[in-house]
C-alpha positions, 0 to 999 in steps of 0.5 A, a space after each residue: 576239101 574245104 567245103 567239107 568243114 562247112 556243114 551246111 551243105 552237107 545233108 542226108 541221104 546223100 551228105 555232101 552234094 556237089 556234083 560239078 565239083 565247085 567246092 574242091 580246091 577252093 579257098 575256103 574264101 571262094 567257098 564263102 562266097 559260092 555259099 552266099 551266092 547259093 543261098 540268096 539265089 535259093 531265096 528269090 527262087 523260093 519267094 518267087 515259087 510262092 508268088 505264082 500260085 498266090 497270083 493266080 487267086 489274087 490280082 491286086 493290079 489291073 482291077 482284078 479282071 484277070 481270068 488266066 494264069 499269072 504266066 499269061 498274064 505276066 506276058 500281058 503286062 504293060 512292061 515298059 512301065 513293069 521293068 524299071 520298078 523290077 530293076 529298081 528293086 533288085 538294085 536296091 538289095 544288090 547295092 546292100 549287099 555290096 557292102 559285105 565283100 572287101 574293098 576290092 583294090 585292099 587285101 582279098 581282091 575282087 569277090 571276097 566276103 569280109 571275115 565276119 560275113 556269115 554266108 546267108 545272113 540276109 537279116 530275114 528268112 523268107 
């Protein structure tokens, strides 16, 4: 089991979670790349738990009238205007991290990180 000799997915009480099993009979290639995945999915899930309780206290958009909760007023917002910033952004760092997987027609094939790639490694931690 591969994901056994990577350590950061092992914790106690429980040691190794990995209740659907993803982490057996893979590659430890696969297994880079699922850890990446992880981590980046975890971080924009943090961020955005972060960003729902400071937008209910503060509204730099609109002038600040806004008197209901952000998931109201999120639904509220003029969104033809709103998703092209949001898709804008999230190209931005999806392009970036473009360059940490191989050339996808070279050795590895498609979805394979470089060897020096540390899963994870954004350059910041939220």
């Amino acid at each position: 089991d591969i994901a056994l000799d990577m350590p950061a997915g092992i914790s106690a009480p429980f040691g190794y979670f990995d209740p659907a099993g993803l982490g057996k009979k893979v590659t430890e290639k696969r297994a880079k790349y699922f850890r990446e995945c992880e981590l980046k999915h975890g971080r924009v899930a943090m961020l955005a738990a972060f960003g729902f309780p400071i937008a209910e206290h503060f509204h730099p958009l609109f002038g600040g009238n806004i008197d209901v909760p952000s998931y109201v007023a999120y639904q509220q917002t003029p969104l033809q205007t709103f998703w092209p910033v949001v898709l804008l952004y999230v190209g931005i760092v999806e392009i970036f991290s473009v360059f940490t997987f191989e050339n996808p027609f070279g050795k590895g094939g498609f979805w394979t990180l470089k060897d020096d790639r540390v899963p994870g490694d954004f350059g910041w931690d939220p």
